[in-house]
N, C-alpha and C positions, 0 to 999 in steps of 0.2 A: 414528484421526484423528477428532475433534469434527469435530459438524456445520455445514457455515458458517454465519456470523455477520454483519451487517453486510456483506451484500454485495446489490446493486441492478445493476441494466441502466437507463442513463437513454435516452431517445428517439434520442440520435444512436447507439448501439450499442455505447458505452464501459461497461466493468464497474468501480463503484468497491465498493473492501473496504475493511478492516484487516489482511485477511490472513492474522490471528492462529491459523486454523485450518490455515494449510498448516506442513507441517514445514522447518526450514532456514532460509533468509536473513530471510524476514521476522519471523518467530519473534525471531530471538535477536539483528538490531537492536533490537527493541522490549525484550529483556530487557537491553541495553545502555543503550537510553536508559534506561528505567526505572530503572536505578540513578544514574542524573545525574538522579533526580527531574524528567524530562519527566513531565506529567502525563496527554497523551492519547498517542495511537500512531500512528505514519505513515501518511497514505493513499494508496492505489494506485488509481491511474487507464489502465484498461487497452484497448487497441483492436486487436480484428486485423483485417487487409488484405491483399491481393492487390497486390504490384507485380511485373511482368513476369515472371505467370505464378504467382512463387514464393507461396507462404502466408507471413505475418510477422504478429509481434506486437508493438507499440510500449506499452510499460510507465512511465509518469512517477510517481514517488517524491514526495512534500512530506510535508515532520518539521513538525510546528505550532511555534510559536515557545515558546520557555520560558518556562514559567511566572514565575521571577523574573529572568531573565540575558537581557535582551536582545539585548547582543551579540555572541551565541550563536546 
């Protein structure tokens, strides 16, 4: 596994990536989009928390908008 890349901790405790270092889903939507000629790669915006008790992690996904296909 390559060593991460683009990955930060901002002040509120959220981790954003590309991802591109882990094996599996994030990997090979980006080699998906990339063949539809996206030109950047999705970013992950990641937070974990405690609710009642249990440990969790909330994950939000954004694809940048296309390069030429807007309504896409």
């Amino acid at each position: 596994m390559a060593a991460p890349s683009n990955v930060f901790w901002d002040p509120a405790g959220h981790l954003h990536t590309i991802a591109l270092h882990w094996e599996g889903f994030p990997r090979l939507l980006w080699e998906s989009l990339s063949s539809f000629f996206y030109s950047e790669p999705p970013q992950y915006d990641a937070v974990e928390y405690q609710e009642e008790g249990v440990h969790r992690c909330r994950v939000r996904m954004t694809i940048p908008q296309h390069p030429f296909r807007s309504q896409w």
